[in-house]
N, CA and C atoms as an extended XYZ file, in Angstrom:
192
Properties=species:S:1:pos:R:3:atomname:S:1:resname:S:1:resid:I:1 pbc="F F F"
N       -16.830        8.033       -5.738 N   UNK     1
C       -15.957        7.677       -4.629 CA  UNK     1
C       -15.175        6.429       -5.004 C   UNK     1
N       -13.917        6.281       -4.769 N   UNK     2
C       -13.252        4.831       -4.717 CA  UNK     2
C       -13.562        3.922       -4.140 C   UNK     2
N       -13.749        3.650       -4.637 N   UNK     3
C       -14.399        2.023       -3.826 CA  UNK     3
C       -13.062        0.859       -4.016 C   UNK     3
N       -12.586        0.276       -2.768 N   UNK     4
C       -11.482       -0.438       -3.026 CA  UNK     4
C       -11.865       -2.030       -2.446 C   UNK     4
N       -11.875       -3.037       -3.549 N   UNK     5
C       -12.816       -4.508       -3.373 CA  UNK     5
C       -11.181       -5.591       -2.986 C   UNK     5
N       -11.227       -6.177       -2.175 N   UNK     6
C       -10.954       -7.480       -2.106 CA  UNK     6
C       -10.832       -8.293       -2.664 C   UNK     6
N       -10.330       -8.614       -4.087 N   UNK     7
C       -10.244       -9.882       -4.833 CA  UNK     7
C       -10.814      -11.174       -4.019 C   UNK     7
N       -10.240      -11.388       -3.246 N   UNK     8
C        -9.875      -13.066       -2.098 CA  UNK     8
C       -11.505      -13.082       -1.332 C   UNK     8
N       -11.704      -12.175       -0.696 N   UNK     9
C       -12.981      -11.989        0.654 CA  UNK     9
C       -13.846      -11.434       -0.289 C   UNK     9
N       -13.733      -10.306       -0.954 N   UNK    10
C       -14.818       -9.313       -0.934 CA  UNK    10
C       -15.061       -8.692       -0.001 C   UNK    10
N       -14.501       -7.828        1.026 N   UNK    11
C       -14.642       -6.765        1.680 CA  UNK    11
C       -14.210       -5.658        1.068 C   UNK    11
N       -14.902       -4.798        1.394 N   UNK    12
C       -14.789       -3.105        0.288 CA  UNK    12
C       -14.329       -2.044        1.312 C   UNK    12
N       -14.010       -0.975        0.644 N   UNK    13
C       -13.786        0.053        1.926 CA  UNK    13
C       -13.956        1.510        0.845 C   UNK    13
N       -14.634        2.162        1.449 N   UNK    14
C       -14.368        3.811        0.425 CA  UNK    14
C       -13.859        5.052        1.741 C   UNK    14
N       -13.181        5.686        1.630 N   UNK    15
C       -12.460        6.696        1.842 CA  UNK    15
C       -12.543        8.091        1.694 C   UNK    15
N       -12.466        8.834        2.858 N   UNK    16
C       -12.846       10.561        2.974 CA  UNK    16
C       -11.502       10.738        3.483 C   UNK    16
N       -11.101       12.124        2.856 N   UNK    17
C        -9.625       12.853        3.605 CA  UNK    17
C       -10.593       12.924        4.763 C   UNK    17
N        -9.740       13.051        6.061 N   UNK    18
C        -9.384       13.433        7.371 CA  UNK    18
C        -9.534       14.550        7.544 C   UNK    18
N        -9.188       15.492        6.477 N   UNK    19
C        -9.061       16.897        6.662 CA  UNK    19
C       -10.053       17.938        6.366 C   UNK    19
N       -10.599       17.248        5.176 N   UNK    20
C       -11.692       17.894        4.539 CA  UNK    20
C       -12.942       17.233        4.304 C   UNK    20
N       -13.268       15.742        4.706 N   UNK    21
C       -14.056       14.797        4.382 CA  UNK    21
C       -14.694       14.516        2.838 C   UNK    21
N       -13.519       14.967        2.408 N   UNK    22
C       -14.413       14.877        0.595 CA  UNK    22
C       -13.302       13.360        0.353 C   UNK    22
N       -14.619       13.100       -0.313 N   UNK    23
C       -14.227       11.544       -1.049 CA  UNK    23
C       -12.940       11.438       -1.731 C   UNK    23
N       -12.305       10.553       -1.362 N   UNK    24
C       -10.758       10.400       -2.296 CA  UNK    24
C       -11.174        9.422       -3.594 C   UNK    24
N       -10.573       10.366       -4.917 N   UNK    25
C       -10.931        9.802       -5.607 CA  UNK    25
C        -9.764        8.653       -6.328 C   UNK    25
N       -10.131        7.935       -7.224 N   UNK    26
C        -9.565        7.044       -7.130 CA  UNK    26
C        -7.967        7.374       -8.354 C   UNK    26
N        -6.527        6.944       -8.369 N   UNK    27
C        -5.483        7.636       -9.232 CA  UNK    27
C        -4.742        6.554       -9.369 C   UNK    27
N        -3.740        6.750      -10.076 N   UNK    28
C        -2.257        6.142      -10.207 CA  UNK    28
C        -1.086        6.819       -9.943 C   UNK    28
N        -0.194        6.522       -9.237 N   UNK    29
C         1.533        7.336       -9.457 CA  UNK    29
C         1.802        6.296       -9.995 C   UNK    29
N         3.103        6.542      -10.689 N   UNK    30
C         4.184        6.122      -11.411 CA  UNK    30
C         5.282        6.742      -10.652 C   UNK    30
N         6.078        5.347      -10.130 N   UNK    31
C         7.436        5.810       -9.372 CA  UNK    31
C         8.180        5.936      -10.193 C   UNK    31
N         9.719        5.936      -10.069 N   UNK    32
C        10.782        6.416      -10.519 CA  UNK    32
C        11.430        4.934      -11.269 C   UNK    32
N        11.093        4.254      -11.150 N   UNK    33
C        11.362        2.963      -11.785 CA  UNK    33
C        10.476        2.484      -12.994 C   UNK    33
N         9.581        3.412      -13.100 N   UNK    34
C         8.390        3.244      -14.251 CA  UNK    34
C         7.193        2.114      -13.734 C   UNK    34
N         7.414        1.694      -12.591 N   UNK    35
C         5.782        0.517      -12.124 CA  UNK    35
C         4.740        1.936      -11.526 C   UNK    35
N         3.880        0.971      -12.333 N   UNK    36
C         2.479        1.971      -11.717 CA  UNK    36
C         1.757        1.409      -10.131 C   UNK    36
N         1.513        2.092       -9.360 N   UNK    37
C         0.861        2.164       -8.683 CA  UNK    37
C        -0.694        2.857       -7.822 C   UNK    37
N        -1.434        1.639       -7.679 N   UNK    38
C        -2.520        2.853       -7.502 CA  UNK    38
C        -2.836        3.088       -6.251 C   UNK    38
N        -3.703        4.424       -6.053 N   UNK    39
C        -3.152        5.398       -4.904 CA  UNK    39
C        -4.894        5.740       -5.226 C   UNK    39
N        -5.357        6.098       -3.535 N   UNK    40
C        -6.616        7.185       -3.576 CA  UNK    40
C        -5.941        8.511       -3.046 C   UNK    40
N        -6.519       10.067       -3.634 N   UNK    41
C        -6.346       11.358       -3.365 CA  UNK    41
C        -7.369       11.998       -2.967 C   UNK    41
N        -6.907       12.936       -2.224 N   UNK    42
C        -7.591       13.802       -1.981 CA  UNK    42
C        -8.055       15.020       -3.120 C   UNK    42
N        -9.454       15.443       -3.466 N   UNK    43
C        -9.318       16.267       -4.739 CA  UNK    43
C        -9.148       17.544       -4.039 C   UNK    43
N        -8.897       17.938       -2.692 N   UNK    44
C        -8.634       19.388       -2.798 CA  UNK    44
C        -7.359       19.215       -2.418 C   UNK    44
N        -6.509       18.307       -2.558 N   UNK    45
C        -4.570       18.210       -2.484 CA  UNK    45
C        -4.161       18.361       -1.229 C   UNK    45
N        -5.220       17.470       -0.437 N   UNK    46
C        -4.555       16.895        1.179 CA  UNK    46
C        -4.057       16.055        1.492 C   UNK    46
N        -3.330       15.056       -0.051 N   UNK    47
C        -2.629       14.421        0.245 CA  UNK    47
C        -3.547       12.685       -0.337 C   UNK    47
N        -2.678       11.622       -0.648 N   UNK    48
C        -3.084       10.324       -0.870 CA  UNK    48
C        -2.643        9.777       -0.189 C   UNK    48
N        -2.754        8.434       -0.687 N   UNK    49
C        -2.422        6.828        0.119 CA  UNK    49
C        -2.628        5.969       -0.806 C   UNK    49
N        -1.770        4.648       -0.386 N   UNK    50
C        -1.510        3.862       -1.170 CA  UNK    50
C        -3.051        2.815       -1.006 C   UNK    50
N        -3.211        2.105       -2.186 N   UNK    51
C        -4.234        1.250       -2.040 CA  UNK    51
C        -4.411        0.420       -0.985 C   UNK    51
N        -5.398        0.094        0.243 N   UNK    52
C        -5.327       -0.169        1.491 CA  UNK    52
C        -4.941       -2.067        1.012 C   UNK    52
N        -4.809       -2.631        1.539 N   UNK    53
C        -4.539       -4.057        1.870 CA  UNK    53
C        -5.677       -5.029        2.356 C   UNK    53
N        -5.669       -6.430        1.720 N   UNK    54
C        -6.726       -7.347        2.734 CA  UNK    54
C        -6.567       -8.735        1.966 C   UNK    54
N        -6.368       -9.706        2.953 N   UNK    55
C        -5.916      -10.995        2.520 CA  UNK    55
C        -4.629      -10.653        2.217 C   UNK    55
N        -3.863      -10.001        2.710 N   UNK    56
C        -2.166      -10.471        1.946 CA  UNK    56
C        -2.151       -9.753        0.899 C   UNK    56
N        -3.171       -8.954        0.322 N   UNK    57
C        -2.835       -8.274       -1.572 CA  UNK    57
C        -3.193       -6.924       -1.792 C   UNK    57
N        -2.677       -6.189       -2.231 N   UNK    58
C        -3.556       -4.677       -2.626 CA  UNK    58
C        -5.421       -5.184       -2.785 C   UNK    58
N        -5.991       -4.165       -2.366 N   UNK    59
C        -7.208       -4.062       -2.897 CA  UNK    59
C        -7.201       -3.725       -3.715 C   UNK    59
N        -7.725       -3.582       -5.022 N   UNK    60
C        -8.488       -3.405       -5.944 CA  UNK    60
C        -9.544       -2.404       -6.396 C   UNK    60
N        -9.013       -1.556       -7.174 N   UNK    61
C       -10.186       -0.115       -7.545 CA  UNK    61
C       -10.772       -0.062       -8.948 C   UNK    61
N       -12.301       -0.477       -8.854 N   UNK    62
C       -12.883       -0.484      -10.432 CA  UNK    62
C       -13.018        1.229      -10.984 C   UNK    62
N       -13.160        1.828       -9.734 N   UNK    63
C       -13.930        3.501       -9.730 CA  UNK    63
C       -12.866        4.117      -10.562 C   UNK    63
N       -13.281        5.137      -11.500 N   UNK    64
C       -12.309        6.085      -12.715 CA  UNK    64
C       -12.162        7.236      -11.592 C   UNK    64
């Protein structure tokens, strides 16, 4: 499961699609400008989201 950490606090958060409750695992897109961004998915393709927020900064994903 993704586990997404807090640099600043240390508060964590892990994540189930809505739709299907299976664990979003943890990814990257690459936009159209070439910056990477990381993103949790859904593995049966219900869709992602961008890395959630806390303190002002992306959270942070160690999980492959």
């Amino acid at each position: 499961m993704a586990t997404y950490e807090c640099k600043v606090c240390g508060m964590s958060v892990n994540a189930t699609c809505g739709k299907c409750g299976a664990e979003l695992v943890n990814d990257t897109l690459t936009l159209d400008n070439g910056q990477d961004v990381q993103i949790s998915k859904c593995p049966n393709g219900h869709g992602k989201i961008k890395s959630p927020m806390c303190c002002g900064q992306d959270m942070a994903c160690e999980a492959a």
